[in-house]
MOPAC internal coordinates of N, CA, C and O (Angstrom, degrees):
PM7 1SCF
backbone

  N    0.0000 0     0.00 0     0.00 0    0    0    0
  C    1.4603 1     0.00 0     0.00 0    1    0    0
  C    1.5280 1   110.92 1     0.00 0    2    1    0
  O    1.2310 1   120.58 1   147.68 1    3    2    1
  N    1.1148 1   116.50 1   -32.32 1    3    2    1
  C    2.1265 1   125.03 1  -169.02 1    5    3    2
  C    1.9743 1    90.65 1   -75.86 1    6    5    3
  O    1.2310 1   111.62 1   166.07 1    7    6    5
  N    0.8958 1   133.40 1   -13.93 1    7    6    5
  C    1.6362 1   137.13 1   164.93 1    9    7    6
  C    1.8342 1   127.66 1   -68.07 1   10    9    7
  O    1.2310 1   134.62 1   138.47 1   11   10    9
  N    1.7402 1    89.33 1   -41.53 1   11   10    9
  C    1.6145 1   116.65 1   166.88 1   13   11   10
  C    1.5124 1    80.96 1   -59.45 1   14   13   11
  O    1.2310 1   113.99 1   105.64 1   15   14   13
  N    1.5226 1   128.98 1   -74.36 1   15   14   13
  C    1.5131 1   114.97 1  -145.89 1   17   15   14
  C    1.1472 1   109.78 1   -81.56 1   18   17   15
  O    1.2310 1   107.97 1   167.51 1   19   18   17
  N    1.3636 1   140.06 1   -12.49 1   19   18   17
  C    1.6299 1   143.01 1   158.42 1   21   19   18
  C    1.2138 1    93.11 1   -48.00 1   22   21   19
  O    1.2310 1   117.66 1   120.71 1   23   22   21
  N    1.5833 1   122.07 1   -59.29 1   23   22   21
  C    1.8448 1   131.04 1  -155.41 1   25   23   22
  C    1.5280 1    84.95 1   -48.61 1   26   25   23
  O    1.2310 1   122.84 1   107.36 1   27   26   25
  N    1.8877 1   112.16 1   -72.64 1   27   26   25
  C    1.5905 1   122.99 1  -168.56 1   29   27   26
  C    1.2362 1   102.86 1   -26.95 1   30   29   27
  O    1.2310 1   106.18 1    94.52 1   31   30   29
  N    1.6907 1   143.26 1   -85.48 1   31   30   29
  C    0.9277 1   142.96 1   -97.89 1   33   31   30
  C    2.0466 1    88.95 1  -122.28 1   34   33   31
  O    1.2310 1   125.30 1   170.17 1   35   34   33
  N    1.0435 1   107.42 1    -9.83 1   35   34   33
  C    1.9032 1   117.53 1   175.11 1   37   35   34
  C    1.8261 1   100.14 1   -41.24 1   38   37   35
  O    1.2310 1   139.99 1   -39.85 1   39   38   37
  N    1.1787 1    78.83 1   140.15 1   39   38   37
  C    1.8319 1    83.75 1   166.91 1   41   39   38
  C    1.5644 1   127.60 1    47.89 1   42   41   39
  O    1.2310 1   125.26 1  -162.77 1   43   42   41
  N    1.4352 1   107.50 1    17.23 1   43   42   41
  C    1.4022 1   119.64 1  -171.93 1   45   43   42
  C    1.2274 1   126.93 1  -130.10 1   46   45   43
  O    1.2310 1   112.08 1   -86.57 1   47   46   45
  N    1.3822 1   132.55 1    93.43 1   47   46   45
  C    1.7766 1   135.21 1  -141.17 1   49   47   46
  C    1.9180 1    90.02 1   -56.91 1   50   49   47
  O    1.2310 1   123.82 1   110.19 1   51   50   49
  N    0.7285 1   110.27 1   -69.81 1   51   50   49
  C    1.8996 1   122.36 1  -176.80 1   53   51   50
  C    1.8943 1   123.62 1   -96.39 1   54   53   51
  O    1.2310 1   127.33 1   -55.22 1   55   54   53
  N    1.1712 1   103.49 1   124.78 1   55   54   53
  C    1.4402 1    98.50 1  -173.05 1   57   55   54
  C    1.7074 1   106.71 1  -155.13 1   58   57   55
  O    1.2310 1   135.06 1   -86.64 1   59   58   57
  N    1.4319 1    88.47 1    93.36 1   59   58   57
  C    1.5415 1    85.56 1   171.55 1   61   59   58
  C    1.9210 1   130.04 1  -103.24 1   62   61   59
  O    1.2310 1   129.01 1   -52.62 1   63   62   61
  N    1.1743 1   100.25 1   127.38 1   63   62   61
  C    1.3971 1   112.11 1   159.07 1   65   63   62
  C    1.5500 1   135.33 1   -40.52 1   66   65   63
  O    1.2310 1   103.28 1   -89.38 1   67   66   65
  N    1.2453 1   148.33 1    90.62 1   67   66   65
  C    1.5123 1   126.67 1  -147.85 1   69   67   66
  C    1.7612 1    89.32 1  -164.50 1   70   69   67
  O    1.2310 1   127.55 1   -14.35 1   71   70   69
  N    1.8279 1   103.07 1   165.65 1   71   70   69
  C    0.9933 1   112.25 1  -177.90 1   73   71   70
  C    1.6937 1   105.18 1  -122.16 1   74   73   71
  O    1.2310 1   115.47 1   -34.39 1   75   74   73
  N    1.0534 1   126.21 1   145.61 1   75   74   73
  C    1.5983 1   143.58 1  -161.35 1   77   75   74
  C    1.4630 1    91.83 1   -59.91 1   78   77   75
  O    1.2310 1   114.87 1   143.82 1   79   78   77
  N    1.3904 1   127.33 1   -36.18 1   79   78   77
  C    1.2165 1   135.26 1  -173.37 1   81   79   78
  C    1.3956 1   142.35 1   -97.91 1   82   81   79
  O    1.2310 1   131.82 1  -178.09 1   83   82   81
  N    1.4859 1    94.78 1     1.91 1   83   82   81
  C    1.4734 1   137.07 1  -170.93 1   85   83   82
  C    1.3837 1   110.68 1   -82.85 1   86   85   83
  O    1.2310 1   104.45 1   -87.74 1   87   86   85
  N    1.0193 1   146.31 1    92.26 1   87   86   85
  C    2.1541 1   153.13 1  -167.04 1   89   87   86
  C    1.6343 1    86.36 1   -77.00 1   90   89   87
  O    1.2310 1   115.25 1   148.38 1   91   90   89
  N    1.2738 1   126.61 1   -31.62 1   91   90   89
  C    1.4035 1   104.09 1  -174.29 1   93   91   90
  C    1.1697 1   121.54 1   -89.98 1   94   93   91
  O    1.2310 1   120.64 1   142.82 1   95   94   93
  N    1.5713 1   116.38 1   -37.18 1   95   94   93
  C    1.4740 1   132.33 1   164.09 1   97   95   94
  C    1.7330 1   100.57 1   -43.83 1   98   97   95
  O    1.2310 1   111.99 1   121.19 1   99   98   97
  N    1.5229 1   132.71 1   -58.81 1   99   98   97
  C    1.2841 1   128.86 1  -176.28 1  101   99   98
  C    1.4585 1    93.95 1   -56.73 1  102  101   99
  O    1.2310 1    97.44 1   142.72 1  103  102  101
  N    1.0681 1   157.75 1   -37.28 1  103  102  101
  C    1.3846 1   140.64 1  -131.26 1  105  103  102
  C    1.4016 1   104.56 1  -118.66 1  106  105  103
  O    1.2310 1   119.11 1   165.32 1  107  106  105
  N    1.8601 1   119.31 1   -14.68 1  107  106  105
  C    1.6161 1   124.26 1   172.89 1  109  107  106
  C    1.7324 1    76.87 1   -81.07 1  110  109  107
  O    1.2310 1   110.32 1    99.88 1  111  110  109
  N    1.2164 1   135.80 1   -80.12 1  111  110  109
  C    1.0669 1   135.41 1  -156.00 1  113  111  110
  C    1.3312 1   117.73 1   -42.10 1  114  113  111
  O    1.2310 1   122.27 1   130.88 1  115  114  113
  N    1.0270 1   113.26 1   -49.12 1  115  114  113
  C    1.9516 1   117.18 1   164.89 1  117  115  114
  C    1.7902 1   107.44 1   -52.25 1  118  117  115
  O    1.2310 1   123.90 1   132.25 1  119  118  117
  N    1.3024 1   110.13 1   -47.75 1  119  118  117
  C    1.6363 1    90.55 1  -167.76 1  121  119  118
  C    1.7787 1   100.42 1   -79.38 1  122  121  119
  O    1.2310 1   117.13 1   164.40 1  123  122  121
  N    1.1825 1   123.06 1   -15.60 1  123  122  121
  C    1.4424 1   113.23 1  -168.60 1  125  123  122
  C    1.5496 1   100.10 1   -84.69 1  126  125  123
  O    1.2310 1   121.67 1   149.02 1  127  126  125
  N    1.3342 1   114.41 1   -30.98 1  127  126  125
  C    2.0006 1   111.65 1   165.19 1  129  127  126
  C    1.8746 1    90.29 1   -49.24 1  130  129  127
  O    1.2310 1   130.13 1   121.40 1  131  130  129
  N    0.9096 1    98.07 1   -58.60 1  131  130  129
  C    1.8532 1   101.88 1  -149.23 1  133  131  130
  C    1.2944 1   102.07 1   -36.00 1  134  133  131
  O    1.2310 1   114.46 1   149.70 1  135  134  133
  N    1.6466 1   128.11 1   -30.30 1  135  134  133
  C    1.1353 1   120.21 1  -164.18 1  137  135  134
  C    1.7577 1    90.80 1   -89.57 1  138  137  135
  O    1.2310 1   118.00 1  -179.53 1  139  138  137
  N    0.8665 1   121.42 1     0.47 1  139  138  137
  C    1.5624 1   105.95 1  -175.20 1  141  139  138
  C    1.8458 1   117.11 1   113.20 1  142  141  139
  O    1.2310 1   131.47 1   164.60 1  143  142  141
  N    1.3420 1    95.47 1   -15.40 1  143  142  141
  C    1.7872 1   110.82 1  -174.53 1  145  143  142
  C    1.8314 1   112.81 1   -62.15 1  146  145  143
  O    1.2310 1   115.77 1   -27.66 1  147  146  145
  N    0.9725 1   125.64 1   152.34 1  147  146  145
  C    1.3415 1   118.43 1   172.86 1  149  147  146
  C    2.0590 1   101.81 1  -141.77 1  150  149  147
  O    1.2310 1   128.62 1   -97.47 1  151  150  149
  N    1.7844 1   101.00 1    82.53 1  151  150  149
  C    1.0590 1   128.41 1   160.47 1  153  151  150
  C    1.2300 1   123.83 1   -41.26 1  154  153  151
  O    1.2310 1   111.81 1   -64.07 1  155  154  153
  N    1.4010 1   133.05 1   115.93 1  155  154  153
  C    1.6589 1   145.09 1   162.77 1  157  155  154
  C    1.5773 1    91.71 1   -40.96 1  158  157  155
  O    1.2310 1   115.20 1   -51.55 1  159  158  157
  N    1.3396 1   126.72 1   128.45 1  159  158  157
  C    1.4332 1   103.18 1   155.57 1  161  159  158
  C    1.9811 1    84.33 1  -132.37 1  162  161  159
  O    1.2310 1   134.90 1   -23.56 1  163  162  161
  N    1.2069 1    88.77 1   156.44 1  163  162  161
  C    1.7938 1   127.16 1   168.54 1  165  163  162
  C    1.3662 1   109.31 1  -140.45 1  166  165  163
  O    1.2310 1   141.13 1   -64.79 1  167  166  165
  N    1.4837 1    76.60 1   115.21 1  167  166  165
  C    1.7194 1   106.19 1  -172.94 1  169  167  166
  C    1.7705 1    95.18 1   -92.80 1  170  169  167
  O    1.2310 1   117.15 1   -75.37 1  171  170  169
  N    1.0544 1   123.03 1   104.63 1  171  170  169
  C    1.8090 1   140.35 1   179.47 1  173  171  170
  C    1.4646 1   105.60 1   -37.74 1  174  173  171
  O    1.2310 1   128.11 1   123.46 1  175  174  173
  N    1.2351 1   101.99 1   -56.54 1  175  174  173
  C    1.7624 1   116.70 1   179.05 1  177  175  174
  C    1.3269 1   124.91 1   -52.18 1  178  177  175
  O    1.2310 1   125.93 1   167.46 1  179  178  177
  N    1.5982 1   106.20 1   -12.54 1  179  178  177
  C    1.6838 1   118.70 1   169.84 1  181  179  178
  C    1.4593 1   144.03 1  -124.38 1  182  181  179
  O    1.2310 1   144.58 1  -177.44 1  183  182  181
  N    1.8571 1    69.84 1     2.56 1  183  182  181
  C    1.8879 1    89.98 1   173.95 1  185  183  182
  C    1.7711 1    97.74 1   -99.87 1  186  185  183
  O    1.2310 1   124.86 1   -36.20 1  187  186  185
  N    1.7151 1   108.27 1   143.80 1  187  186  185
  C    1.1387 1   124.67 1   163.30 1  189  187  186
  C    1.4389 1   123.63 1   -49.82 1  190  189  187
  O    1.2310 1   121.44 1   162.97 1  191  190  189
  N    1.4577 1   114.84 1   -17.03 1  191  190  189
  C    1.5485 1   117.92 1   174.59 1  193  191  190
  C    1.4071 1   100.26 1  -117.52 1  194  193  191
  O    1.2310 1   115.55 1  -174.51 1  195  194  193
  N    0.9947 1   126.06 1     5.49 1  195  194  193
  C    1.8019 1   122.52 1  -171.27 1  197  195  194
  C    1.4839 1   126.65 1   -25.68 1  198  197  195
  O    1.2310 1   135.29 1   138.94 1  199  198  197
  N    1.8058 1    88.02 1   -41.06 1  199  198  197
  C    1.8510 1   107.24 1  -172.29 1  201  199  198
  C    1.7438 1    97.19 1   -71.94 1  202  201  199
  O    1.2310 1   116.58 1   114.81 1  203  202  201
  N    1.6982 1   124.11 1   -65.19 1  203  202  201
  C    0.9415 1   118.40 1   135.54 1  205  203  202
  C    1.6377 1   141.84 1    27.24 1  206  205  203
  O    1.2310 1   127.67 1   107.26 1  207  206  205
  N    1.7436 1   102.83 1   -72.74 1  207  206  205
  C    0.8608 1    96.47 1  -171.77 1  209  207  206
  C    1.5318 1   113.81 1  -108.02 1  210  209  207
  O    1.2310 1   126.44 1   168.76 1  211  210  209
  N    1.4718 1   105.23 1   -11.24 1  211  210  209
  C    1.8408 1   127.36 1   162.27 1  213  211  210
  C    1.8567 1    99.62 1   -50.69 1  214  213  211
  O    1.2310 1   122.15 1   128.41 1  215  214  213
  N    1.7902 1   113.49 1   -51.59 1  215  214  213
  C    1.5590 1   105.36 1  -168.06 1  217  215  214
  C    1.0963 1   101.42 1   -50.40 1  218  217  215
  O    1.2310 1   125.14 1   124.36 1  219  218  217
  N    1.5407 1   107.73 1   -55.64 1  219  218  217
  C    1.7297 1    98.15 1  -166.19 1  221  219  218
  C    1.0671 1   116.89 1   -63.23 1  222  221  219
  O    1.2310 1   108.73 1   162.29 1  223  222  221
  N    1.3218 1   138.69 1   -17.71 1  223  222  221
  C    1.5193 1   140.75 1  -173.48 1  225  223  222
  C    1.7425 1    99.60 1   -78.16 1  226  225  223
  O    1.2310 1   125.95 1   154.57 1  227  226  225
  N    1.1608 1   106.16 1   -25.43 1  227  226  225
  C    1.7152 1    97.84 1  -167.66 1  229  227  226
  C    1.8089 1    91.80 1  -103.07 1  230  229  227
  O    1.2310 1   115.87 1  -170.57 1  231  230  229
  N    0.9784 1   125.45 1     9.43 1  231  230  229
  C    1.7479 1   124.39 1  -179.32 1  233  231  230
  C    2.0018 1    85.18 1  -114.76 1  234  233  231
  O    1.2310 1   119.64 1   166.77 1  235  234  233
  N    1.1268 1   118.30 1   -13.23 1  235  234  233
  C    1.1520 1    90.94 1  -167.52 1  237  235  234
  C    2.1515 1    91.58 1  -101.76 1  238  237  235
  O    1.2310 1   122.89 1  -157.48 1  239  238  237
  N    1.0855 1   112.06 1    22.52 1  239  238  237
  C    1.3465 1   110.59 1   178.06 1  241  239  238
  C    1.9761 1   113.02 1    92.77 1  242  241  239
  O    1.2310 1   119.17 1  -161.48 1  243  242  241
  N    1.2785 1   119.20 1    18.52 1  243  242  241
  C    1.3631 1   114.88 1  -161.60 1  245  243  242
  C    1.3496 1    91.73 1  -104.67 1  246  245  243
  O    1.2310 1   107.34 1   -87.81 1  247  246  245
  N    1.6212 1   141.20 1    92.19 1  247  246  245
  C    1.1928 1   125.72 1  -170.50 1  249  247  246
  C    1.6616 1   111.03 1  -128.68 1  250  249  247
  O    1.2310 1   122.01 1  -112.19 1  251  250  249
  N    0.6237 1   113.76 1    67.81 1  251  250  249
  C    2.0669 1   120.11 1    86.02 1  253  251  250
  C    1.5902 1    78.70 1  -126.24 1  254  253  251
  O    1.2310 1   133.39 1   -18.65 1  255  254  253
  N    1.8249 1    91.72 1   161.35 1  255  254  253
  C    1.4803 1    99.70 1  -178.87 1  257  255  254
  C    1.2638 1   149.64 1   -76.19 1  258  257  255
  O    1.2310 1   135.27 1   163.47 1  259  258  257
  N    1.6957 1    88.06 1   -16.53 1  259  258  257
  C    1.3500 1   123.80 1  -171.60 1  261  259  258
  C    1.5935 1   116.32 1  -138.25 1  262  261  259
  O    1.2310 1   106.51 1   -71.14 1  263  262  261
  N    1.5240 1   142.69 1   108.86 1  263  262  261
  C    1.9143 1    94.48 1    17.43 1  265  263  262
  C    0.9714 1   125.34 1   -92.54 1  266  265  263
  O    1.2310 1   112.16 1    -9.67 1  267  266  265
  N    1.3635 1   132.39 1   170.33 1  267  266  265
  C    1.9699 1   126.53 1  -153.54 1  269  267  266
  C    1.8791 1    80.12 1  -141.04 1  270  269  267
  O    1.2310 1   109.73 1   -77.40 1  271  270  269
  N    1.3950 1   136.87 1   102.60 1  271  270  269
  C    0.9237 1   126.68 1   176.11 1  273  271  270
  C    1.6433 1   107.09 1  -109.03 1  274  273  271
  O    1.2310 1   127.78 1   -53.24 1  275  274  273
  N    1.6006 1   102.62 1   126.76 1  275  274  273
  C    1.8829 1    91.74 1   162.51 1  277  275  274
  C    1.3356 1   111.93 1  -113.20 1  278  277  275
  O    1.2310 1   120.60 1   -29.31 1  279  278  277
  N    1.1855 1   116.46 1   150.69 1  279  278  277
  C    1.5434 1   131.80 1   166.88 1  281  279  278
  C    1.1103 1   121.63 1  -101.86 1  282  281  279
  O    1.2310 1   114.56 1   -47.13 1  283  282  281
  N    0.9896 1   127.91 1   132.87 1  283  282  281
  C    1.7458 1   137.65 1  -163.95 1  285  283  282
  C    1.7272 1   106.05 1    15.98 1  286  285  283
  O    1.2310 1   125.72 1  -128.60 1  287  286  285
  N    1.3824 1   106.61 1    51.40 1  287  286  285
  C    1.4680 1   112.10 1   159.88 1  289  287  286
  C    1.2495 1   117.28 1   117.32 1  290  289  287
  O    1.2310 1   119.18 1   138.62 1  291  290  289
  N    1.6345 1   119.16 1   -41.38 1  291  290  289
  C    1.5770 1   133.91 1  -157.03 1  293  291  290
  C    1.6894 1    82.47 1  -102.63 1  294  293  291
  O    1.2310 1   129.44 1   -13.61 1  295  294  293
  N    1.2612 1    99.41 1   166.39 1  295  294  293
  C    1.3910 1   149.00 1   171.20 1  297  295  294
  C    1.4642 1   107.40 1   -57.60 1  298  297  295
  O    1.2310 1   114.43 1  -118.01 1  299  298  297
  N    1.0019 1   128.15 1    61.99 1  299  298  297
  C    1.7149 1   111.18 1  -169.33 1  301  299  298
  C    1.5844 1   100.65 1   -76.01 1  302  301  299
  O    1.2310 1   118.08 1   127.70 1  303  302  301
  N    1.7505 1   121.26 1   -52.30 1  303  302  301
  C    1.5768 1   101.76 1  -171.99 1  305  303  302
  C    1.3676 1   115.18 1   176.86 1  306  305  303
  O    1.2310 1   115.17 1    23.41 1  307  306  305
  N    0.8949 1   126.77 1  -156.59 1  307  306  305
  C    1.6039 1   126.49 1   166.98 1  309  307  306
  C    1.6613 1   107.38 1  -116.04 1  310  309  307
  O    1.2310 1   115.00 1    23.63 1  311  310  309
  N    1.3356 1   127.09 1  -156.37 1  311  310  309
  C    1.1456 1   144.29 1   177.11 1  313  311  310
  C    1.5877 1   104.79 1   -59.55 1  314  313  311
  O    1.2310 1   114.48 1   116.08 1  315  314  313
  N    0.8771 1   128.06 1   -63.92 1  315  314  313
  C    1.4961 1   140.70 1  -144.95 1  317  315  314
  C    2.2009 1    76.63 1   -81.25 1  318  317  315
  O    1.2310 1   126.68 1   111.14 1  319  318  317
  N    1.1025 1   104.76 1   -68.86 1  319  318  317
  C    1.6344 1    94.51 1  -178.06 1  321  319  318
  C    1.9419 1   127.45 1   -41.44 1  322  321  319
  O    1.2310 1   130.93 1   136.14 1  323  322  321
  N    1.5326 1    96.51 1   -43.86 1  323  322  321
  C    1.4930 1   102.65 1  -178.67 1  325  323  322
  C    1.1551 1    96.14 1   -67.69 1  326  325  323
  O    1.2310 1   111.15 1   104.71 1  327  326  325
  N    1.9901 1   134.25 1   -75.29 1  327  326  325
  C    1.3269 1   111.28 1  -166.64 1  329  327  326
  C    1.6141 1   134.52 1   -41.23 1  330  329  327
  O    1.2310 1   123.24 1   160.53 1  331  330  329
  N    1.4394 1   111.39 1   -19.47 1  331  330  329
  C    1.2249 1   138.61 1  -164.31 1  333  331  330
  C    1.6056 1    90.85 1   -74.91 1  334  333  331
  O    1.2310 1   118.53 1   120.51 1  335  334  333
  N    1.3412 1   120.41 1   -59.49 1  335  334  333
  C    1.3354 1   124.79 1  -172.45 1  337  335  334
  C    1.6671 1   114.93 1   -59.07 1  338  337  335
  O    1.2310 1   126.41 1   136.56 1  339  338  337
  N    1.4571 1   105.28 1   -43.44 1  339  338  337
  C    1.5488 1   115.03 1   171.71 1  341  339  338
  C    1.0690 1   119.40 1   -43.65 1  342  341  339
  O    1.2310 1   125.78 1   109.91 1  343  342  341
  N    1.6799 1   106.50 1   -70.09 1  343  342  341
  C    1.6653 1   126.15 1   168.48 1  345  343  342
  C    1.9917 1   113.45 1   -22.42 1  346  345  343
  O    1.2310 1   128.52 1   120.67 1  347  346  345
  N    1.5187 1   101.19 1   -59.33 1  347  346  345
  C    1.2422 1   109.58 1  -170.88 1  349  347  346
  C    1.5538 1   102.25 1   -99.50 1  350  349  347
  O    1.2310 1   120.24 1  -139.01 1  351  350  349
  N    1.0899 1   117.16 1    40.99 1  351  350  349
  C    2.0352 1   138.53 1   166.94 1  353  351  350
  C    1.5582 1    84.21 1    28.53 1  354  353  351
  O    1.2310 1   125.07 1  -154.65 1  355  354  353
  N    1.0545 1   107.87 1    25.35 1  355  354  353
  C    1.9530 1    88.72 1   158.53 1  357  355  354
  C    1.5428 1   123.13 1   -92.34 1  358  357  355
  O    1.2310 1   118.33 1  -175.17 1  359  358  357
  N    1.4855 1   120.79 1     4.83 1  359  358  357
  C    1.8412 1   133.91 1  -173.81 1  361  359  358
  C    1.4158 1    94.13 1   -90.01 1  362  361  359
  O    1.2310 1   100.40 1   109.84 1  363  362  361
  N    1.1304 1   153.13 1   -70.16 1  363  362  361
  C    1.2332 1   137.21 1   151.15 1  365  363  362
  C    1.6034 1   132.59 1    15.88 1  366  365  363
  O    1.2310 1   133.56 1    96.89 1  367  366  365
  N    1.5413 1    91.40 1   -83.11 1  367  366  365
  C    1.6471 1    92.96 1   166.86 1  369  367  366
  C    1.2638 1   115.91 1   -73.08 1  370  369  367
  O    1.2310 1   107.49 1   143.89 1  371  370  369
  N    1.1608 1   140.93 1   -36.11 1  371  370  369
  C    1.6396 1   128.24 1   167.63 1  373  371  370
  C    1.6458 1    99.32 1   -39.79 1  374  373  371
  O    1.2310 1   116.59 1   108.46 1  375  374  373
  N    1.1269 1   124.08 1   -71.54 1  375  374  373
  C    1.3751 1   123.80 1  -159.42 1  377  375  374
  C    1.8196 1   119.39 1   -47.76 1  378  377  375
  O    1.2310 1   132.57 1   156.21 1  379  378  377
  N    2.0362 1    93.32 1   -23.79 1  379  378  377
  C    1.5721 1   102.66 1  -166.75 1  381  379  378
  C    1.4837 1    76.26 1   -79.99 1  382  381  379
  O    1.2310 1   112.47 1   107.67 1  383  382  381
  N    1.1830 1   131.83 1   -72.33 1  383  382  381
  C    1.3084 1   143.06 1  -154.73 1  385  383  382
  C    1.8899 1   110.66 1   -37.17 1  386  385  383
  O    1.2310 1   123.88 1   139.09 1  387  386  385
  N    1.3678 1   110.16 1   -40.91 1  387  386  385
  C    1.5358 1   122.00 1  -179.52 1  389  387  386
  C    1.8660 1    88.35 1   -80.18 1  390  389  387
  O    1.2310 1   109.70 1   106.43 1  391  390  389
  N    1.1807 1   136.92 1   -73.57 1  391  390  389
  C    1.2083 1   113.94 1  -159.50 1  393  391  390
  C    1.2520 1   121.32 1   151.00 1  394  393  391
  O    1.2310 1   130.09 1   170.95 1  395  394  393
  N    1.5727 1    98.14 1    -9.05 1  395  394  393
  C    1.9051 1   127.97 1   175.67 1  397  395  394
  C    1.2179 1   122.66 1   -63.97 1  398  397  395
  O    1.2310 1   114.88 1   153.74 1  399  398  397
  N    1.0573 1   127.32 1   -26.26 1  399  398  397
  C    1.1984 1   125.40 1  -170.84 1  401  399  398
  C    1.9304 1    91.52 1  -157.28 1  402  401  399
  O    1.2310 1   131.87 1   -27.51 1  403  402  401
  N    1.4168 1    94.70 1   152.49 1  403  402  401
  C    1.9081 1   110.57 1  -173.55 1  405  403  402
  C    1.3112 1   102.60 1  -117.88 1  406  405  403
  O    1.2310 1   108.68 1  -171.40 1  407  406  405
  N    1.3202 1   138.78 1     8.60 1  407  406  405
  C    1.4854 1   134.98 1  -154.07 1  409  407  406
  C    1.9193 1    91.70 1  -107.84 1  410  409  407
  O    1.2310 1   120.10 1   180.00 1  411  410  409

């Protein structure tokens, strides 16, 4: 299943994992627009493998599962990690560095 989410997240500077129902998943996704980024998101709750693809997200260390954000490929974090990165203006350059944003 962690191959499905290599497949997901291939060729795509930002790609977050999230649930339709999730206030925090909307709120990584709102600040990563803010910078200008335009994030893959897959909302779990509407994919036919969602559960599926939540196990592997929580076997692959993403705990809680959602939001599961990668940046230029890797695993960067959940909620508590991205704001963390903002806070300390280091989310920015990840995003220049993946390819998301040119500013």
């Amino acid at each position: 299943m962690e191959t499905i989410i290599t497949s997901m997240v291939a060729e795509k500077p930002v790609v977050i994992f999230s649930k339709s129902s999730c206030c925090l998943s909307h709120s990584v996704t709102s600040l990563i627009r803010s910078f200008g980024a335009n994030p893959t998101v897959y909302e779990l709750d509407n994919l036919t493998n969602g559960e599926q693809i939540e196990s592997a997200l929580l076997q692959m260390g993403c705990n809680p599962s959602v939001p599961a954000v990668f940046i230029g490929q890797q695993f960067t974090g959940g909620s508590k990690k991205i704001m963390s990165l903002h806070v300390r203006n280091e989310l920015v350059p990840l995003l220049k560095d993946a390819g998301a944003i040119w500013i």
